[in-house]
C-alpha positions in Angstrom: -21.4 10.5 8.3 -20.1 11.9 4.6 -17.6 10.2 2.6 -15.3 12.7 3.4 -15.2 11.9 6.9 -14.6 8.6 5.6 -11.7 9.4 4.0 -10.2 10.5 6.6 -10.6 7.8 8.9 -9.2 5.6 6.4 -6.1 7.2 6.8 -5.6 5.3 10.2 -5.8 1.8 9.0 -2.4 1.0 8.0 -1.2 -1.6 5.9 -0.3 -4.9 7.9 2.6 -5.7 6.5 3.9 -2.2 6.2 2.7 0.0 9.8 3.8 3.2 8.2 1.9 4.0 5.6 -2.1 4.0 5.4 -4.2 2.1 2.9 -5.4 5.1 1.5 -2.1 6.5 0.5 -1.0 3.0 -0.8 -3.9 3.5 -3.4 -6.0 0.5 -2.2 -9.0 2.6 -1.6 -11.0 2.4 -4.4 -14.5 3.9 -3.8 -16.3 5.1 -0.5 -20.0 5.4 -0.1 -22.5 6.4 2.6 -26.3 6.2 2.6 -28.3 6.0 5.2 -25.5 4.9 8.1 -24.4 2.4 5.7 -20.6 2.4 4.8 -19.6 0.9 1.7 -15.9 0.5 1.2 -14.0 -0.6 -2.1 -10.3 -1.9 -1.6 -7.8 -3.4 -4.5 -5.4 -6.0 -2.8 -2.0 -5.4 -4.3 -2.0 -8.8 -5.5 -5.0 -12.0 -5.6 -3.1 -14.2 -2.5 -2.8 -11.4 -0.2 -3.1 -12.9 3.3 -3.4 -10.1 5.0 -6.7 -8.9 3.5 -9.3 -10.1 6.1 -6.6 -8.3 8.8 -7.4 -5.0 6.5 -11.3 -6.2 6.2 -11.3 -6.4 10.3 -9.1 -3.1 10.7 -11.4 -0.9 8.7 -14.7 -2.2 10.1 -13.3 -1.6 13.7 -11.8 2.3 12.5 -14.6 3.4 10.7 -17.4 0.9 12.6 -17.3 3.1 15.6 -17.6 6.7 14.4 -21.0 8.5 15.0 -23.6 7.6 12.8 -22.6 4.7 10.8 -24.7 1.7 11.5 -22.7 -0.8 9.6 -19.5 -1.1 7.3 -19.1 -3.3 4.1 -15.8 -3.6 3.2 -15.6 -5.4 -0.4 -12.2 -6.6 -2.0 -12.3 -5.9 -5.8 -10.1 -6.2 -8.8 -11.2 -4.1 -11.5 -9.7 -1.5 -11.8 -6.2 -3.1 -10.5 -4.0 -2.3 -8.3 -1.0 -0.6 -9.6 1.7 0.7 -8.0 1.2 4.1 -9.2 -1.6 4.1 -7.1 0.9 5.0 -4.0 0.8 8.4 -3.1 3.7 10.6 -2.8 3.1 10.6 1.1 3.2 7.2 1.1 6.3 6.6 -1.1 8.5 8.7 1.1 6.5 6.5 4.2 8.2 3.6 2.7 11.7 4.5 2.3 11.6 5.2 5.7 10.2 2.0 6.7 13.7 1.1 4.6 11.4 -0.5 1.6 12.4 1.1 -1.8 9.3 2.8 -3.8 8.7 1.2 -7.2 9.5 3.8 -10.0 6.6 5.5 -11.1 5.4 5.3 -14.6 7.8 2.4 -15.4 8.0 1.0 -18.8 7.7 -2.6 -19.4 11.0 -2.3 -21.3 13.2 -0.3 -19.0 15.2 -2.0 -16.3 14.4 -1.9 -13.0 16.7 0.5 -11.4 16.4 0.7 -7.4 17.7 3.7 -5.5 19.1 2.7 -2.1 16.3 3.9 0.7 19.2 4.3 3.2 21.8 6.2 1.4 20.4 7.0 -1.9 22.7 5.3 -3.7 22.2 3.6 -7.2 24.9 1.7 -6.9 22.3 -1.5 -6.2 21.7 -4.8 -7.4 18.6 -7.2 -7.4 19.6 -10.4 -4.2 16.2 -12.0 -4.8 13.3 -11.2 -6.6 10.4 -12.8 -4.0 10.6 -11.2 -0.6 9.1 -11.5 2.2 5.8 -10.3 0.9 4.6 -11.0 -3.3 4.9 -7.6 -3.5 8.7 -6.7 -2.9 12.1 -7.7 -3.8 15.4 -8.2 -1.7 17.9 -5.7 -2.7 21.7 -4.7 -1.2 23.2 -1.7 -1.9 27.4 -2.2 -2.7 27.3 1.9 -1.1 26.3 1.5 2.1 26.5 -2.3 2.4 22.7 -2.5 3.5 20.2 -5.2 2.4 16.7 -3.5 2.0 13.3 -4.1 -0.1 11.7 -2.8 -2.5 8.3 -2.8 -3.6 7.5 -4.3 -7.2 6.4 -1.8 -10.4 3.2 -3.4 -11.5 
């Protein structure tokens, strides 16, 4: 088993809350080593309360748990360095809009506003319905173009 092959398998564990898009390319993955049959897996949780981490714990140790030659997977949850949404790949940020979830803007500056293209239609022409959604990580938004309600994730 290499790191590389790793890798890769992390691509199949998606993100709970969001099937489309993999934890790899939502930046979570933080560090992958292998010695010796032993996995050792970093993740950042987008945010502390995440409830869905132990589904992600349990979802990588059953991906990567069965491929040839690893004898066990660790999977460790840590928060230095955090998780920012600049982390997303590119991959994953078109994954989102077509899941209908907005991307957060990349390199956003704490003093700039936070303005939200439209996932469905592309339009700007949206405004901010609710700040918490579903998830601590995304926002309820409409769009006055298309008349659609959507989410978008949160810069941080």
């Amino acid at each position: 088993m290499t790191e590389e092959r790793v890798w890769e398998l992390l691509q199949e564990v998606k993100d709970p809350e969001i099937p489309v898009i993999s934890l790899v390319e939502m930046g979570m993955v933080n560090k992958v080593q292998v010695q010796d049959g032993i996995v050792q897996i970093e993740v950042l949780p987008t945010f502390v309360g995440c409830p869905a981490l132990e589904i992600m714990k349990r979802n990588i140790a059953e991906i990567v748990g069965v491929a040839e030659g690893v004898q066990e997977v660790r999977v460790q949850f840590v928060f230095e360095p955090a998780w920012t949404s600049d982390r997303i790949s590119d991959v994953g940020r078109e994954k989102l809009k077509t899941f209908g979830i907005a991307p957060p803007p990349e390199l956003l500056q704490i003093e700039e506003s936070f303005d939200v293209p439209c996932p469905f239609c592309g339009s700007s022409n949206t405004r901010l319905d609710n700040l918490f959604g579903p998830a601590a990580c995304r926002s309820i938004l409409y769009c006055d173009s298309c008349k659609n309600p959507f989410e978008a994730m949160k810069p941080v």
